[in-house]
TITIPA-385680 format. One record per residue: x, y, z of N, C-alpha, C, O in turn; residue number from 1. Coordinates in steps of 0.1 Angstrom, whole numbers. Layout:
N
(pt (X Y Z) (X Y Z) (X Y Z) (X Y Z) NUM);
...
***
This chain:
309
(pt (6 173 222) (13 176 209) (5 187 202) (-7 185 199) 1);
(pt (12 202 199) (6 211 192) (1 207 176) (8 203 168) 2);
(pt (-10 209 174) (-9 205 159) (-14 216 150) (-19 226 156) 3);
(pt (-13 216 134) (-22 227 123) (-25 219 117) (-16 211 115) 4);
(pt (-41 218 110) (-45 209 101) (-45 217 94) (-44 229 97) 5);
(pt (-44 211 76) (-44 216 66) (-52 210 61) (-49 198 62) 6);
(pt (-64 211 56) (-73 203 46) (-89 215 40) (-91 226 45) 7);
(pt (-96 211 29) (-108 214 28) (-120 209 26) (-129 215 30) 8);
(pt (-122 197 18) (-131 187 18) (-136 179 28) (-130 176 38) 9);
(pt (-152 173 24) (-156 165 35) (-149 155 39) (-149 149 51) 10);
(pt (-143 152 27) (-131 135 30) (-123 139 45) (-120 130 53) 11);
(pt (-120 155 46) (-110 159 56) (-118 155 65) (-113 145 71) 12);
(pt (-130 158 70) (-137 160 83) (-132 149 94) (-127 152 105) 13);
(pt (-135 135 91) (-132 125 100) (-118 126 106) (-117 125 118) 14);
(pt (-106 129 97) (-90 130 99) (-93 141 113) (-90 140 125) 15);
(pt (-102 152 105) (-95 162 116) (-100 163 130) (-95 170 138) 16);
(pt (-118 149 133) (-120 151 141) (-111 143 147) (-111 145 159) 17);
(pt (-104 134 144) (-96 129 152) (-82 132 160) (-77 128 171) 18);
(pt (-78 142 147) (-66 153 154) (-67 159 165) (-59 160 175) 19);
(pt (-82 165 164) (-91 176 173) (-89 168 190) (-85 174 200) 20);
(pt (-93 151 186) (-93 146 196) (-82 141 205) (-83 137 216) 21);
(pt (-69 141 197) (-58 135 199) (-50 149 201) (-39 146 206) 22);
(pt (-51 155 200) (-41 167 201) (-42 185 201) (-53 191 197) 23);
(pt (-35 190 204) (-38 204 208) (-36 213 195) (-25 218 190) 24);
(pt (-50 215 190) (-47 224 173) (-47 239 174) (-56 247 179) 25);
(pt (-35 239 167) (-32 254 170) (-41 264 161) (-46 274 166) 26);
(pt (-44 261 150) (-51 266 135) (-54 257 128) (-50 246 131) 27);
(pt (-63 258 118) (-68 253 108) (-67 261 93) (-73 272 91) 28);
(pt (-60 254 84) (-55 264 69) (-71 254 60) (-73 242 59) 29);
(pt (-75 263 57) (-85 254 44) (-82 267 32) (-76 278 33) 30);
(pt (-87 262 23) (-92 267 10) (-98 281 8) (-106 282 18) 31);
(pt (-98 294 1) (-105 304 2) (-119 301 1) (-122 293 -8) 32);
(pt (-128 306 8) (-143 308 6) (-149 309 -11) (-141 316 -18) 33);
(pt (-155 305 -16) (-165 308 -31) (-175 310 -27) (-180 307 -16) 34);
(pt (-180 315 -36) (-197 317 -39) (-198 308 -45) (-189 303 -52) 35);
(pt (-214 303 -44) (-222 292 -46) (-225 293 -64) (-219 303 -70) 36);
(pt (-232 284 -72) (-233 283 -82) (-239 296 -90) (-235 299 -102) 37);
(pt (-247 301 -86) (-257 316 -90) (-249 326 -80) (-256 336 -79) 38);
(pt (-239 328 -73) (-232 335 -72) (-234 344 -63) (-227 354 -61) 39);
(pt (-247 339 -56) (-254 343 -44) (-254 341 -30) (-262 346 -22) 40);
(pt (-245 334 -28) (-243 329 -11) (-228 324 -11) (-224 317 -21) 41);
(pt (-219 326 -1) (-209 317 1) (-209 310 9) (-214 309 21) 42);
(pt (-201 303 1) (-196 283 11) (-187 281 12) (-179 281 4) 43);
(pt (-185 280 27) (-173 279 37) (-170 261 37) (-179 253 41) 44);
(pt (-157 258 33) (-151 245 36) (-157 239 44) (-161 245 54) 45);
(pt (-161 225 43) (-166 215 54) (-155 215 67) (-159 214 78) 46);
(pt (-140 217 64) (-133 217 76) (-132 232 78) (-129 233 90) 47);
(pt (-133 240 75) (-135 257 82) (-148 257 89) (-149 266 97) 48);
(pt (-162 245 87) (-172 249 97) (-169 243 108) (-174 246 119) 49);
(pt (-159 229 106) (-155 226 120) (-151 234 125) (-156 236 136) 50);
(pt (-140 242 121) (-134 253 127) (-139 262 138) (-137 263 150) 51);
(pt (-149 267 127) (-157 277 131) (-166 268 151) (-164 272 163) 52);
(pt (-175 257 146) (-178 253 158) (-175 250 169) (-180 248 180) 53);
(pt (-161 250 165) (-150 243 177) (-137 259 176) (-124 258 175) 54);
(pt (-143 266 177) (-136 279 179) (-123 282 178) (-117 291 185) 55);
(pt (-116 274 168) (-101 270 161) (-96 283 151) (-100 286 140) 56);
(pt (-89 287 158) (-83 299 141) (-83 295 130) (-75 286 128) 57);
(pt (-89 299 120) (-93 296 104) (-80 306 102) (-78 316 108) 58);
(pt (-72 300 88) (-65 306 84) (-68 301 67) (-70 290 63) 59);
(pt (-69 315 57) (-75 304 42) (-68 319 34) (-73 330 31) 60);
(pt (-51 311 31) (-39 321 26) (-41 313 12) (-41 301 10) 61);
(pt (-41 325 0) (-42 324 -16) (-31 315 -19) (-31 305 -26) 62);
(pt (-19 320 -14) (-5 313 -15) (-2 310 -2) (-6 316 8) 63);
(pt (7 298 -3) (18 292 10) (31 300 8) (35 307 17) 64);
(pt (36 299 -1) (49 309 -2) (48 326 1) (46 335 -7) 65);
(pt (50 324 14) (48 341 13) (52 343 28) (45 339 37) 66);
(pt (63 349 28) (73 351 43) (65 352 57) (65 345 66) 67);
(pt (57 362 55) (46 365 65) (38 353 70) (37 352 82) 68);
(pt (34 344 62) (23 329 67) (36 326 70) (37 330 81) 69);
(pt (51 318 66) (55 314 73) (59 318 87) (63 312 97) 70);
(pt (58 331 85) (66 335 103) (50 333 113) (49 332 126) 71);
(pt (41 334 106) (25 332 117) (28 314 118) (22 305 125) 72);
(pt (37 314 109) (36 290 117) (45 290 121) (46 280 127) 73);
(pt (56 297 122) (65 301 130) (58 299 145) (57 289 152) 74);
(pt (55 314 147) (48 318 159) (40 304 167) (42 302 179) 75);
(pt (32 297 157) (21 292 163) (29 276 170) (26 270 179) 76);
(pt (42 273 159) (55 267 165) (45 249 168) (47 242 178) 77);
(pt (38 247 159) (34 232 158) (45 224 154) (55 227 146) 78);
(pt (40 210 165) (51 199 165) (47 191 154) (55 182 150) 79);
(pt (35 193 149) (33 185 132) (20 188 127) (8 187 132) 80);
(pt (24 192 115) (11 197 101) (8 178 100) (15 168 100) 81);
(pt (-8 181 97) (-14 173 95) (-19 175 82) (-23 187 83) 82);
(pt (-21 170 66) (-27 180 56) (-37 165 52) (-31 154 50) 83);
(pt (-48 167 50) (-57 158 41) (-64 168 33) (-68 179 37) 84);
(pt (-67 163 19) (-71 171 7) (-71 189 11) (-82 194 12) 85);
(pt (-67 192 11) (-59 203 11) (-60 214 -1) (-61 226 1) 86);
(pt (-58 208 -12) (-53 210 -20) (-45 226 -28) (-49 235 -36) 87);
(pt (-36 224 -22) (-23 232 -19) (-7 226 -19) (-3 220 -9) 88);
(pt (1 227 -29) (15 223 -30) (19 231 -17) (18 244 -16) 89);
(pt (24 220 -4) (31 229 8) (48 231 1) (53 223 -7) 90);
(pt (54 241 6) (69 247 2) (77 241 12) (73 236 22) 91);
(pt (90 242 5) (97 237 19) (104 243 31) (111 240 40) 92);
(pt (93 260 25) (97 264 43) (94 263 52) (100 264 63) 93);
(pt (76 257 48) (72 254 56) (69 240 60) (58 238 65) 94);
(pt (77 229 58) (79 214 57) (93 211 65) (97 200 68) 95);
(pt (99 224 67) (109 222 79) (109 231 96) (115 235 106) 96);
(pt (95 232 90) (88 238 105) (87 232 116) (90 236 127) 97);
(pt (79 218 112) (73 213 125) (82 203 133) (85 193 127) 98);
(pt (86 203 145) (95 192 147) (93 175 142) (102 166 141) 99);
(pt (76 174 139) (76 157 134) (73 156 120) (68 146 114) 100);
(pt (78 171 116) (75 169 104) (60 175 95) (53 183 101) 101);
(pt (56 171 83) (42 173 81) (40 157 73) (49 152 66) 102);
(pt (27 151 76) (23 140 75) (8 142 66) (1 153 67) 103);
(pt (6 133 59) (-5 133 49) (-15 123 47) (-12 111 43) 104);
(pt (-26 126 50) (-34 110 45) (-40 111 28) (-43 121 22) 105);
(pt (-40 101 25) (-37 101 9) (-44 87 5) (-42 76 11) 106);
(pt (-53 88 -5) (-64 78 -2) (-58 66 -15) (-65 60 -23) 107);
(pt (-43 66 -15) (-47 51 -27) (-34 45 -16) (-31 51 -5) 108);
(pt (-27 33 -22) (-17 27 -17) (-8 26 -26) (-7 19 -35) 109);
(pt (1 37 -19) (15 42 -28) (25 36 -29) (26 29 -19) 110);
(pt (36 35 -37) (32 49 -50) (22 48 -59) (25 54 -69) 111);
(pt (8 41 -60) (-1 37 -66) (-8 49 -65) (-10 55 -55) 112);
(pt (-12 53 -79) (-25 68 -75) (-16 81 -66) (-20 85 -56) 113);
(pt (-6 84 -72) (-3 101 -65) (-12 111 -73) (-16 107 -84) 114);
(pt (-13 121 -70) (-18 131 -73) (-33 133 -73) (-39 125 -64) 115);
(pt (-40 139 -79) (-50 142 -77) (-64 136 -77) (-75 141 -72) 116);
(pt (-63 127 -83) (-76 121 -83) (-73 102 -81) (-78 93 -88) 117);
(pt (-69 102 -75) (-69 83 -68) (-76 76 -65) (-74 64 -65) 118);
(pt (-89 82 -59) (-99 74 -57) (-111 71 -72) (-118 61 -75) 119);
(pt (-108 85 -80) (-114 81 -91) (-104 68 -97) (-108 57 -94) 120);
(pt (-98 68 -102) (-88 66 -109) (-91 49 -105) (-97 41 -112) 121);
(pt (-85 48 -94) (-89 30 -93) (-103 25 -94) (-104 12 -93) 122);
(pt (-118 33 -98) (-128 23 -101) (-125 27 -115) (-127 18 -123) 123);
(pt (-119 41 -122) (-122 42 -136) (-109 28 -140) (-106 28 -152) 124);
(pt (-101 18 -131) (-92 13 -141) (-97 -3 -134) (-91 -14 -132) 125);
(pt (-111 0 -133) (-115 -18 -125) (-104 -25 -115) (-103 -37 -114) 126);
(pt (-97 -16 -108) (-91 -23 -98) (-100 -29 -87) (-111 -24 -86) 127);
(pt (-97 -39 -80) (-103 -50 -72) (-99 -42 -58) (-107 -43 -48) 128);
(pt (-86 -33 -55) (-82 -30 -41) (-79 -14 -44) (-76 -9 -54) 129);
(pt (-81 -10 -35) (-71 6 -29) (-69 8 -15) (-65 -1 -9) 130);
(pt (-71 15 -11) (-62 19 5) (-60 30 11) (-65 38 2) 131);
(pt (-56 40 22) (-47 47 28) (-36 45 30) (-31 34 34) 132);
(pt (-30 58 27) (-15 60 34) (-10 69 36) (-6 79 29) 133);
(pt (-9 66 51) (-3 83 62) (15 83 57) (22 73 56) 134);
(pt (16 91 55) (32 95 45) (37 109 50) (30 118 53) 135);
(pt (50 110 51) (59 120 51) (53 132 38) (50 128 27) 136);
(pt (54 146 41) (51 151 27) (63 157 23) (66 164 32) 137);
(pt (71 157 13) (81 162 8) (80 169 -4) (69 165 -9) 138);
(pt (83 174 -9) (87 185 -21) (78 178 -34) (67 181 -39) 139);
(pt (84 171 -36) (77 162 -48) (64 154 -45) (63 148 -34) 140);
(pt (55 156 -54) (42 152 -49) (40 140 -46) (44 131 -54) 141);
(pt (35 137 -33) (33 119 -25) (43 116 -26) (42 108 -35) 142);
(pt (54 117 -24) (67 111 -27) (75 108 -12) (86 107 -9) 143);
(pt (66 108 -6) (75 112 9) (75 94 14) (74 83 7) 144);
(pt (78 96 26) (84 79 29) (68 73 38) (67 78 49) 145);
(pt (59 65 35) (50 61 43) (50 57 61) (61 52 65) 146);
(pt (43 58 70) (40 53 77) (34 44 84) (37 38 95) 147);
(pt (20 44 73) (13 33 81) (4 34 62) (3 44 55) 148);
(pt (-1 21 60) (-8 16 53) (-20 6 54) (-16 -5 58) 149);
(pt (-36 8 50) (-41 -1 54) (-48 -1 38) (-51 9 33) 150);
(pt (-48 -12 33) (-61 -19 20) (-75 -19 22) (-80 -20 33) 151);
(pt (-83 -18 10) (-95 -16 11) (-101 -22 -1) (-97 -19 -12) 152);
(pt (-112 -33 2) (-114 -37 -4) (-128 -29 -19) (-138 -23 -16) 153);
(pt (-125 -32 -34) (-134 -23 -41) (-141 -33 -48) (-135 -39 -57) 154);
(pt (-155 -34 -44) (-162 -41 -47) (-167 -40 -62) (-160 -33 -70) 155);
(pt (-182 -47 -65) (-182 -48 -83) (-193 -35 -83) (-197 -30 -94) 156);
(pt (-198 -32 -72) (-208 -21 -68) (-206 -7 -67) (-214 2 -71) 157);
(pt (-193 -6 -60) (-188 4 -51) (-189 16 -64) (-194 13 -75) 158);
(pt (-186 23 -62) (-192 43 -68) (-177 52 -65) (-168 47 -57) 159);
(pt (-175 62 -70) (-166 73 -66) (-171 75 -50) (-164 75 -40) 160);
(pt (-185 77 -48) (-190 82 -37) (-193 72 -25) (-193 76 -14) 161);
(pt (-194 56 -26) (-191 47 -14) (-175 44 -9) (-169 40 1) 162);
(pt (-171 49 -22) (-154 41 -16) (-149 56 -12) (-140 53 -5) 163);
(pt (-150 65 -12) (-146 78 -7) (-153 77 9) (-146 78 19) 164);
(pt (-165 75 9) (-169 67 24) (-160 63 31) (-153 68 40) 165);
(pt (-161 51 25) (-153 36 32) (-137 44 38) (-133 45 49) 166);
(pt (-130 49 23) (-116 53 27) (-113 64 37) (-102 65 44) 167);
(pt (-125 76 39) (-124 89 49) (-124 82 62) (-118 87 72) 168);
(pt (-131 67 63) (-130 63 82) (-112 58 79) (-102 60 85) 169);
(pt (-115 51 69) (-100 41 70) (-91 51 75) (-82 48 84) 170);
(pt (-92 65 66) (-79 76 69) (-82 80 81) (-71 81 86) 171);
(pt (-91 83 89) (-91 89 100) (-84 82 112) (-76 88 119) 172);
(pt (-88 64 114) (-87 54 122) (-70 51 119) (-62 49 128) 173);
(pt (-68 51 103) (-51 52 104) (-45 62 111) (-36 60 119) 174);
(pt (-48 75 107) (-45 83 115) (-44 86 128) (-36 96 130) 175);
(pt (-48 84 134) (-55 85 148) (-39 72 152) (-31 75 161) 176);
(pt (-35 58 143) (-24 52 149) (-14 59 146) (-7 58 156) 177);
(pt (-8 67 136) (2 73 137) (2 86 139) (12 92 135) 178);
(pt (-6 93 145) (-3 105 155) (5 94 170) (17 96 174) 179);
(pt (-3 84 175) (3 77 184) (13 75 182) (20 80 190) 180);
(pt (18 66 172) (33 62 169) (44 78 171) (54 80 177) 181);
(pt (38 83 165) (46 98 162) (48 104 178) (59 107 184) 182);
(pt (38 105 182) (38 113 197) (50 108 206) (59 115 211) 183);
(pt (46 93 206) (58 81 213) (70 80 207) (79 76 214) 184);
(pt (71 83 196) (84 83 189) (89 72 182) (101 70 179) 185);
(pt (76 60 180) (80 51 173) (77 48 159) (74 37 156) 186);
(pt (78 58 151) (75 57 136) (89 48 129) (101 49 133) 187);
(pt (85 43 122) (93 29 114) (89 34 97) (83 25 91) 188);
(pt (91 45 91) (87 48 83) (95 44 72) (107 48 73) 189);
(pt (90 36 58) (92 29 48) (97 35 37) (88 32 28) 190);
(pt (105 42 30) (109 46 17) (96 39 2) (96 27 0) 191);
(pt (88 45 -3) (80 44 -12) (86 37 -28) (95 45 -31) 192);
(pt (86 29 -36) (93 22 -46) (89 33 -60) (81 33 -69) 193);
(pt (98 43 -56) (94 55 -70) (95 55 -83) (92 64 -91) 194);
(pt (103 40 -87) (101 40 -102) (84 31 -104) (77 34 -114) 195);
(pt (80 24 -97) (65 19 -98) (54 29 -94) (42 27 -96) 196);
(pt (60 42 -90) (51 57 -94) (44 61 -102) (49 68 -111) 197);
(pt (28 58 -102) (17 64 -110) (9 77 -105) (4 77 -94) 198);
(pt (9 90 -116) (2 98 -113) (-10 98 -119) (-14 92 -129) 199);
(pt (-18 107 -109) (-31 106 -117) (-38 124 -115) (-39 130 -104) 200);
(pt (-41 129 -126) (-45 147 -124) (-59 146 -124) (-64 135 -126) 201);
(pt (-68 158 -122) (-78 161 -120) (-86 156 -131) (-80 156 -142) 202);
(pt (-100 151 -132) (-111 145 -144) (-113 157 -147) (-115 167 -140) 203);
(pt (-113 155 -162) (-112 169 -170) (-124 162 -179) (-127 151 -182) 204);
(pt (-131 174 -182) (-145 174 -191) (-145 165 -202) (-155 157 -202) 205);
(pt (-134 162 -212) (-134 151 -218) (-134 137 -215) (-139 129 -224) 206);
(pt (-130 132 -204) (-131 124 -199) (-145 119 -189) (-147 109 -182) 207);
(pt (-149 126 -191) (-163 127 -186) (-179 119 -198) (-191 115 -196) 208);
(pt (-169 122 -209) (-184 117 -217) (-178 99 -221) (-168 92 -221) 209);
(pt (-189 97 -224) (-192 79 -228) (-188 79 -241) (-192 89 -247) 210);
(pt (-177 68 -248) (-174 62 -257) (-181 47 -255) (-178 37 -249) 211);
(pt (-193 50 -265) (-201 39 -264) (-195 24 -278) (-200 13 -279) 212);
(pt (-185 30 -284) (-176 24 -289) (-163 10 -279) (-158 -1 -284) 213);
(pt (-163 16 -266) (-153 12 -259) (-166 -3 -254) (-178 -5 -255) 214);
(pt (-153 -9 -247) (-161 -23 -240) (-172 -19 -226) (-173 -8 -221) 215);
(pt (-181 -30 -223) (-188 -24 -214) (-185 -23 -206) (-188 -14 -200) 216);
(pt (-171 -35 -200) (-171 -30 -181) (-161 -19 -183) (-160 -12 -173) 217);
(pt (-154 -14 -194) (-150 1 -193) (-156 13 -191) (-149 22 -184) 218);
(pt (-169 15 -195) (-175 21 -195) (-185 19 -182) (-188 29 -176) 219);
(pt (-192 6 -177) (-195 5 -163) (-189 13 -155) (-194 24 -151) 220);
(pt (-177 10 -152) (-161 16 -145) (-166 27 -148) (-177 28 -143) 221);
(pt (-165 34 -154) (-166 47 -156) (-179 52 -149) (-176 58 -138) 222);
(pt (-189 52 -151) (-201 56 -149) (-200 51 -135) (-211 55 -130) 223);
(pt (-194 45 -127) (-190 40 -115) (-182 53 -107) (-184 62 -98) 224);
(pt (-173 50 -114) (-158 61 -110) (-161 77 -111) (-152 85 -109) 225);
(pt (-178 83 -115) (-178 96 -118) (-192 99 -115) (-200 107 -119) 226);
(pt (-194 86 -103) (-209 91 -93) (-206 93 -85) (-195 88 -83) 227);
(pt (-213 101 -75) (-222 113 -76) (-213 124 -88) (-219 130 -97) 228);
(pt (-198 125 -86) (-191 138 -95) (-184 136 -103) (-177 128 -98) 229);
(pt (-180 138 -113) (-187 146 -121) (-201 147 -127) (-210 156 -129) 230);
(pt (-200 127 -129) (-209 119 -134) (-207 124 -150) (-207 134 -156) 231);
(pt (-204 107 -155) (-206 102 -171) (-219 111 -179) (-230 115 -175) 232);
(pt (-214 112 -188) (-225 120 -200) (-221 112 -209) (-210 106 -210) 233);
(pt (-235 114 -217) (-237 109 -235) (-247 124 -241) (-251 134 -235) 234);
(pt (-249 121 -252) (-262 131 -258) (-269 127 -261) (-266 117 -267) 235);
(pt (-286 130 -262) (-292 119 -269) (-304 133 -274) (-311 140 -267) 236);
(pt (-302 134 -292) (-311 141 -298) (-306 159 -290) (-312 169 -284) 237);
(pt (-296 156 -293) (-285 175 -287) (-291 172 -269) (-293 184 -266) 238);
(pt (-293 169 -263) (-296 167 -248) (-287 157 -242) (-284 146 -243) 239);
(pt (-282 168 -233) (-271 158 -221) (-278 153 -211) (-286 159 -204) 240);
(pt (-275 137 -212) (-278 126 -205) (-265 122 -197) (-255 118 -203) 241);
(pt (-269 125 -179) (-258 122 -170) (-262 105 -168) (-274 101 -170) 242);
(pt (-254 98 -165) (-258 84 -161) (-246 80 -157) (-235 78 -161) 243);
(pt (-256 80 -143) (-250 73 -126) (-248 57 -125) (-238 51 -121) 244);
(pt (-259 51 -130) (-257 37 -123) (-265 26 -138) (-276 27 -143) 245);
(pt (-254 18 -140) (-262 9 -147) (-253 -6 -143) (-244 -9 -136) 246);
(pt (-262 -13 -153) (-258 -28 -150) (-260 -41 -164) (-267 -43 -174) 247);
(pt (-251 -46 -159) (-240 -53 -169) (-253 -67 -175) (-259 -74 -169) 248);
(pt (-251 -64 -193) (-260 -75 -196) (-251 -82 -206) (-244 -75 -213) 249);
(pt (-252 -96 -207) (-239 -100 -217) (-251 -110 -229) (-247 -118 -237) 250);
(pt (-265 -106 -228) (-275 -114 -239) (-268 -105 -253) (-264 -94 -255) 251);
(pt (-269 -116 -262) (-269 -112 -277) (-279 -102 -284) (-291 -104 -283) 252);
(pt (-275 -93 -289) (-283 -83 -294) (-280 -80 -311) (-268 -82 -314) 253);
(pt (-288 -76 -320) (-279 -66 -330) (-283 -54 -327) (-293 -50 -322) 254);
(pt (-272 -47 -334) (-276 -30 -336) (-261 -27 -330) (-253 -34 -324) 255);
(pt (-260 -13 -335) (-249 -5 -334) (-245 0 -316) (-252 2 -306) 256);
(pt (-230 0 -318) (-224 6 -303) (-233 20 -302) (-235 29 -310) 257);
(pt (-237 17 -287) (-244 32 -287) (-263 31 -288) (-271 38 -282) 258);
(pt (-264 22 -296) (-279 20 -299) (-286 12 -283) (-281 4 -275) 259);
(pt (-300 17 -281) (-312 8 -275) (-314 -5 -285) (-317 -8 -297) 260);
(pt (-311 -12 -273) (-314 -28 -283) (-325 -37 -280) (-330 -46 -286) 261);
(pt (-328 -31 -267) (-337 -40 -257) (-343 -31 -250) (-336 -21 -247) 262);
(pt (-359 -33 -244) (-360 -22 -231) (-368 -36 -224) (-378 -41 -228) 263);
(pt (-358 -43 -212) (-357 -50 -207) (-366 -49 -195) (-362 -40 -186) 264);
(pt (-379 -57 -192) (-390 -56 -182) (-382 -57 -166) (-375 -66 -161) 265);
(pt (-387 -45 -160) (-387 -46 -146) (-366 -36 -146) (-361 -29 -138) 266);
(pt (-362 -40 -154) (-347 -36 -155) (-346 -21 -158) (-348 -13 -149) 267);
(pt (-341 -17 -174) (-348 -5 -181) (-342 -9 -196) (-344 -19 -201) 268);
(pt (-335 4 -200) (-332 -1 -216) (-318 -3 -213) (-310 1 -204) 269);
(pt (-316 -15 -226) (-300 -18 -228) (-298 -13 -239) (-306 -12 -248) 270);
(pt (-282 -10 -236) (-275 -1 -245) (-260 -11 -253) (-251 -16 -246) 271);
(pt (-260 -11 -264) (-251 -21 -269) (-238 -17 -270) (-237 -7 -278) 272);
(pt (-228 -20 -265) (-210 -17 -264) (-202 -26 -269) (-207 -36 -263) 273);
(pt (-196 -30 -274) (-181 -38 -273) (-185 -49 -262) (-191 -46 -251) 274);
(pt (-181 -63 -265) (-180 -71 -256) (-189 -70 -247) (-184 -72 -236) 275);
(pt (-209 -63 -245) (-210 -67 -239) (-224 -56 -240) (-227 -53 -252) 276);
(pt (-233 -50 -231) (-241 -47 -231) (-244 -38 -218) (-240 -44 -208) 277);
(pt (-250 -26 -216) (-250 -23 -199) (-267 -19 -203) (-269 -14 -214) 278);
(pt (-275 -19 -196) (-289 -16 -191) (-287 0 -181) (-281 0 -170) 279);
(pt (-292 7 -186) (-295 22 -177) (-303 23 -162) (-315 22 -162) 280);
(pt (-298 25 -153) (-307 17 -141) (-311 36 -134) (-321 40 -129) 281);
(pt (-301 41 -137) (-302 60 -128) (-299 70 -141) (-286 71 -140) 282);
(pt (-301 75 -147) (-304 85 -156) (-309 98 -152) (-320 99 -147) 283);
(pt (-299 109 -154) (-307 123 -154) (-307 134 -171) (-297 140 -176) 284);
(pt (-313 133 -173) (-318 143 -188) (-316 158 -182) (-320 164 -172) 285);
(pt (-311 161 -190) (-310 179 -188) (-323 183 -186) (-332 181 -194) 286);
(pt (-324 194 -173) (-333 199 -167) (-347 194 -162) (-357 199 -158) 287);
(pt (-342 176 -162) (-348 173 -155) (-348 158 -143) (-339 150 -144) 288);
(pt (-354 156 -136) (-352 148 -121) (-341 137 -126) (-339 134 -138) 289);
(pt (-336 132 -118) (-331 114 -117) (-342 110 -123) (-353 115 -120) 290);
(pt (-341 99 -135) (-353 85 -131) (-345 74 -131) (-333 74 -135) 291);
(pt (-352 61 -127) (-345 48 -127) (-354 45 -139) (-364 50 -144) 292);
(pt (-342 31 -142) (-344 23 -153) (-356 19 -155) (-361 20 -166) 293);
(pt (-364 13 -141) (-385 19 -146) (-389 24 -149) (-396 22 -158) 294);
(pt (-388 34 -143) (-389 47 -150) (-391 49 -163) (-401 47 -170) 295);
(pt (-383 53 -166) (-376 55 -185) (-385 42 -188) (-395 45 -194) 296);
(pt (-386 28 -186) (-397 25 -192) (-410 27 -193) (-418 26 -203) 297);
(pt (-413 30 -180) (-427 33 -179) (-429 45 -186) (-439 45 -194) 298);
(pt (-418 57 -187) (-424 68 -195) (-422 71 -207) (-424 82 -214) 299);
(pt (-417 57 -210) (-410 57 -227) (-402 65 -231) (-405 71 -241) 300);
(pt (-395 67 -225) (-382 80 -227) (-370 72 -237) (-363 79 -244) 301);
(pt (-370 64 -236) (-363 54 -246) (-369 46 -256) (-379 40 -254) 302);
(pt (-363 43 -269) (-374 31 -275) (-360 25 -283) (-350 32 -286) 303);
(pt (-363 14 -285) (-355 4 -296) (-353 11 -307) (-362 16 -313) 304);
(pt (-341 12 -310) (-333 18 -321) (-329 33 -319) (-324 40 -328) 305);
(pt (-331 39 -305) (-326 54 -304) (-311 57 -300) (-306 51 -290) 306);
(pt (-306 63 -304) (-291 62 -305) (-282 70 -294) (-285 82 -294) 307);
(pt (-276 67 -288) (-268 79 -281) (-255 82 -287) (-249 73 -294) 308);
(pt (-250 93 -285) (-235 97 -293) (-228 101 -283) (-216 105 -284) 309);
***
């Protein structure tokens, strides 16, 4: 079976080594190239260096709509587009190209979580489960008819950055059964329940900082749902403080949401919220290293009664 992957992130990599292994890829479409942060080197897509290693035509078009790319997928005449994070709206000239169609892995369990950010989205809303699901892609975003679905379980631990783990094998290994099913011709594919359709769009800067106002396991979740990226911010004395990882204390304290109430031995400092209390365990201060919650005590970076906003 001829195939084209479409993808550019690391999440893609496992999907595509498995395409690579299951079938004959005609091209690979990723993302245009950028330069790096200081604007001094460029960085090529995690799936364009597979490309590259495995001597695959790289193709990385600004637009999909544009007569010419479709007549080169024309030419190249694949029996099914493969697209994981991609992120590119495909047209529908080119969604009546491939004879099996184009197929998607998609990291929540739909129609749960369409759009852009799903994996954040279920630790920032304390969900207990999420999932894969290889789907038909149609016009309307995630809207297409599923194939295969597997659950995943989201622990009281798990991070943006473990469960994006966990879900890149799950998509690869689902994948890998419905290229099978597809090849043989036994896809049994499911119509999706589209009035129970939740979108979810890109984490935008606002949503990134701590309302030390809100409850704690809200904000846990949060500081959960935006490690390693964006990662949660507060301010403390005009200085942005990112904070990765803390943990849940429910002792009685006074003092204000937002305030050091405790700098708790062996732990680090607790910070007082709504219904409940979280302790700072991974902290980074502008312009300088990670420290853990020892840390910051040992170097007194915190004291009773210092406030965050």
């Amino acid at each position: 079976m001829k195939t084209i992957f479409m993808g550019t992130p690391e999440f893609a990599v496992p999907s595509l080594e498995k395409v690579f292994e299951m079938t004959d890829i005609a091209a690979i479409f990723t993302k245009e190239d950028k330069p790096n942060a200081r604007g001094n080197k460029i960085i090529v897509s995690p799936v364009k260096q597979f490309g590259l290693d495995h001597n695959i035509e790289i193709i990385q078009p600004r637009k999909l709509k544009d007569s010419d790319l479709v007549n080169k997928i024309k030419e190249l005449a694949p029996d099914l587009i493969v697209v994981v994070a991609y992120g590119k709206i495909i047209p529908r000239e080119i969604i009546d190209i491939p004879k099996y169609g184009i197929i998607n892995v998609h990291s929540s369990l739909l129609p749960k979580y369409r759009g852009a950010s799903p994996i954040h989205s279920a630790i920032l809303n304390g969900d207990k489960e999420t999932g894969v699901s290889i789907m038909y892609i149609e016009e309307e975003l995630d809207s297409g008819d599923v194939i295969l679905m597997e659950s995943c379980e989201i622990t009281d631990t798990d991070t943006l950055g473990t469960l994006h783990d966990k879900l890149k094998v799950i998509g690869a290994d689902l994948l890998g059964k419905a290229l099978d099913l597809i090849e043989k011709e036994e896809v049994h594919a499911v119509p999706q329940d589209h009035p129970k359709a939740t979108f979810v769009k890109p984490i935008t800067k606002g949503e990134e900082k701590i309302d030390w106002n809100k409850p704690a396991d809200e904000v846990y979740n949060k500081v959960r749902g935006l490690n390693p990226f964006p990662g949660a911010y507060t301010t403390f004395k005009d200085t942005v403080v990112k904070i990765y990882e803390t943990e849940k204390d429910y002792e009685e304290y006074e003092g204000d949401f937002g305030e050091v109430v405790a700098l708790k031995k062996k732990h680090g400092p607790v910070v007082k919220l709504r219904d409940g209390n979280l302790i700072l365990k991974n902290v980074k201060l502008q312009g300088k290293k990670n420290q853990s919650g020892v840390d910051l005590l040992n170097g007194r970076v915190f004291q009773t009664g210092d406030k965050f906003i």
